[in-house]
C-alpha positions as CSV (number, residue, x, y, z in Angstrom):
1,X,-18.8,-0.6,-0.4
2,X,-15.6,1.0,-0.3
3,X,-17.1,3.8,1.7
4,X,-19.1,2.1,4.5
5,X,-15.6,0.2,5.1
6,X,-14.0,3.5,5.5
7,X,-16.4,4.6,7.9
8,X,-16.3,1.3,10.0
9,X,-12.8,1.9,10.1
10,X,-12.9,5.5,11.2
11,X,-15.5,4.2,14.0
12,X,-13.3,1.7,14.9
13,X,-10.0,3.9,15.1
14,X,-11.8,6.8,16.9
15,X,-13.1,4.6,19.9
16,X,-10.0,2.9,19.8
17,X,-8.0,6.3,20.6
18,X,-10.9,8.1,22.7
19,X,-10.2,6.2,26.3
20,X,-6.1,7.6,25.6
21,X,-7.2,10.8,24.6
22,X,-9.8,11.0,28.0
23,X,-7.2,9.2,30.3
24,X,-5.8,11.7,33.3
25,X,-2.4,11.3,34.5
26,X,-1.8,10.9,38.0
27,X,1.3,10.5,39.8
28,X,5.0,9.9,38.6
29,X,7.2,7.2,39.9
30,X,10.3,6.9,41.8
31,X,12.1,7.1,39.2
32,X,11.8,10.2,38.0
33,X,15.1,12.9,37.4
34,X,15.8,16.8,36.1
35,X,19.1,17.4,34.8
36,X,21.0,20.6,33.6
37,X,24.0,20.7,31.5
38,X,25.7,24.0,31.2
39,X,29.2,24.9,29.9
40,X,31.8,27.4,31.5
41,X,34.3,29.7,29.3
42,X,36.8,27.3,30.0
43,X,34.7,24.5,28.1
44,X,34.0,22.8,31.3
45,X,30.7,20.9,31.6
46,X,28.7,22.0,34.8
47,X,25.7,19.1,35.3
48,X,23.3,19.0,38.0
49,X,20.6,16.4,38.7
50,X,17.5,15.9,41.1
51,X,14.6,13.0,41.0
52,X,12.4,15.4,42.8
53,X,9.5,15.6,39.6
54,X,6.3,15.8,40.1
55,X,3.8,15.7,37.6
56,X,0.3,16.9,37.4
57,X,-3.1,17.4,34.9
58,X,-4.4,20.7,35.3
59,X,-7.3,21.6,33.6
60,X,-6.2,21.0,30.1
61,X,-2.7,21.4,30.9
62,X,-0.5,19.4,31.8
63,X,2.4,20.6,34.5
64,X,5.7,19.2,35.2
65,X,7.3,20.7,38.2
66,X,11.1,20.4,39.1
67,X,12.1,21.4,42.5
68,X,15.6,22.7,42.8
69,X,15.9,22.9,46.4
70,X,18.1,19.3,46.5
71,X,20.1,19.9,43.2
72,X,23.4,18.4,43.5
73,X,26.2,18.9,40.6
74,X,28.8,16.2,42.4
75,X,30.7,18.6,44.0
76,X,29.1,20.6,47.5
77,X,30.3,24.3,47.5
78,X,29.0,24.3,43.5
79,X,25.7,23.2,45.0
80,X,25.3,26.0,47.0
81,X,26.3,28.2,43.9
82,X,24.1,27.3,42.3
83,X,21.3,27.2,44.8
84,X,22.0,30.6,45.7
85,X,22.1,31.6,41.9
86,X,18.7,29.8,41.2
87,X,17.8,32.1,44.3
88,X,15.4,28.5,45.7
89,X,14.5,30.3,49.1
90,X,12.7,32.5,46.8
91,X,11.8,30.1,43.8
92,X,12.2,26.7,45.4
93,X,10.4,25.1,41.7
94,X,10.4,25.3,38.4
95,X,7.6,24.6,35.9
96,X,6.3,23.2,32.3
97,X,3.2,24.0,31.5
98,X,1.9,22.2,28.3
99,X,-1.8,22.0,26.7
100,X,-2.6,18.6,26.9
101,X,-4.3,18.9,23.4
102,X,-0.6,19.2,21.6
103,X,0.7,16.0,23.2
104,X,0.6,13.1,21.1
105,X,-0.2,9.6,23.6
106,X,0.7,6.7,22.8
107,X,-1.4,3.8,22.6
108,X,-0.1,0.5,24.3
109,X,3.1,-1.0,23.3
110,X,3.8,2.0,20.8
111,X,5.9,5.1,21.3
112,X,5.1,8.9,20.0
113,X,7.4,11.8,20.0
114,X,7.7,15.7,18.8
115,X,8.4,19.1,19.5
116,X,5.5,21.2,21.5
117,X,5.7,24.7,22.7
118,X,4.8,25.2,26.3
119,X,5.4,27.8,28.8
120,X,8.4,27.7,31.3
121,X,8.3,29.6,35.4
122,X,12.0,29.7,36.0
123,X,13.1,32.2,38.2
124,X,9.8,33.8,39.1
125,X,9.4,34.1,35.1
126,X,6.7,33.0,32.6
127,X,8.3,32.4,28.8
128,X,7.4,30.4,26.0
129,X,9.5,27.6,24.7
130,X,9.7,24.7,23.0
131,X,10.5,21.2,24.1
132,X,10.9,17.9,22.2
133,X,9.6,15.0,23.9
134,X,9.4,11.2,23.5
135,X,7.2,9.0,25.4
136,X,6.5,5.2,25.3
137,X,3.6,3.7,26.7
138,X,3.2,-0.3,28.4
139,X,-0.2,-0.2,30.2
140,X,-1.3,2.4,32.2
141,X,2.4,3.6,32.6
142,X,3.8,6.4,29.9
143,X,7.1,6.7,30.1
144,X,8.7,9.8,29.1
145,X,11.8,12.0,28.3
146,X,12.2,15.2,27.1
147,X,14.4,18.6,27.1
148,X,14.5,22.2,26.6
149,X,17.3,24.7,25.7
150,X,17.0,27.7,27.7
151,X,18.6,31.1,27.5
152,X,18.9,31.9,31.8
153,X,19.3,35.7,30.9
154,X,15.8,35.9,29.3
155,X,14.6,34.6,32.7
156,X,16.1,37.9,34.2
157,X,19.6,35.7,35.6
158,X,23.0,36.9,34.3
159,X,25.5,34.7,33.5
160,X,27.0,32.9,36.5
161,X,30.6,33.7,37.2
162,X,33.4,32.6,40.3
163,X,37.0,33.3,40.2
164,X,36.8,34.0,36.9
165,X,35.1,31.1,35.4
166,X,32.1,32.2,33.4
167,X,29.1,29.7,33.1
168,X,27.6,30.4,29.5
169,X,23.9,31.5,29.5
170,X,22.4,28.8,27.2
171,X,21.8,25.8,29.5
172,X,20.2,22.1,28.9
173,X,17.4,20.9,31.2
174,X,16.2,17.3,30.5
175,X,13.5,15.4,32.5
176,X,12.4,11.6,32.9
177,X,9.7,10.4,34.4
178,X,7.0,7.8,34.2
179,X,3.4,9.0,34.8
180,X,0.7,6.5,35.0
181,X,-2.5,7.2,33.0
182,X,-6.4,6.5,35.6
């Protein structure tokens, strides 16, 4: 008795979870943002933002690309530092790939989290990282967060510097974004 209960259960649960666990994201929403923090040698934060995010299900990956083309830090002649650091005429994006299989979904109303290593293109580079990430689900829509800490100098960049103000090599990239599940 206790057994075929068991089983119904376990029936039950797995065709409860199967439609998350087939579901395809599509498209993200306005709403979306990148953001870096860095620090100087001075301890002065350096933060930068964009809402261009795209995200996209590739095979059984899933891809969230930043373009860096429009990141803006508040102040105009450090945007172009750092657009001309980031060298965008050459590498206009940058992007996480994750297998989808490592992501935990969330099933309606609930919220899922963890840490998931991934691969990073940053700088015309491919390197393995880890991210921790927390989605919440209401519907078809998945909202999410994350953020990785990055070392620039093992994407082949060396440490920014201008007029003697050093920007440290560990930097903070988060993303938010809310991607709808078809």
């Amino acid at each position: 008795m206790r057994s075929t209960r068991f089983a119904l259960f376990a029936a039950i649960a797995t065709l409860a979870i199967a439609p998350l666990a087939d579901a395809k994201l599509s498209r993200t929403s306005d709403a979306a943002k990148a953001h870096f923090h860095s620090v100087t040698n001075v301890s002065m934060a350096i933060d930068g933002d964009t809402p261009e995010v795209a995200v996209a299900e590739e095979g059984a990956n899933i891809k969230v690309t930043v373009t860096l083309t429009n990141l803006t830090t508040g102040i105009t002649l450090r945007d172009k530092h750092a657009r001309e650091f980031l060298e965008v005429g050459k590498f206009p994006t940058t992007t996480l790939t994750v297998p989808r299989a490592l992501l935990k979904f969330p099933a309606d109303g609930a919220k899922s989290e963890g840490d998931v290593a991934g691969s990073m293109n940053l700088h015309g580079q491919d390197k393995p990282v880890t991210f921790h990430y927390a989605a919440s689900r209401r519907g078809a829509a998945i909202s999410v967060t994350g953020n990785v800490a990055l070392d620039i100098t093992n994407f082949g960049m060396s440490e920014p510097s201008h007029l003697g103000i050093k920007v440290k090599k560990d930097v903070t990239v988060e993303v938010a974004f809310v991607a709808q599940d078809i």
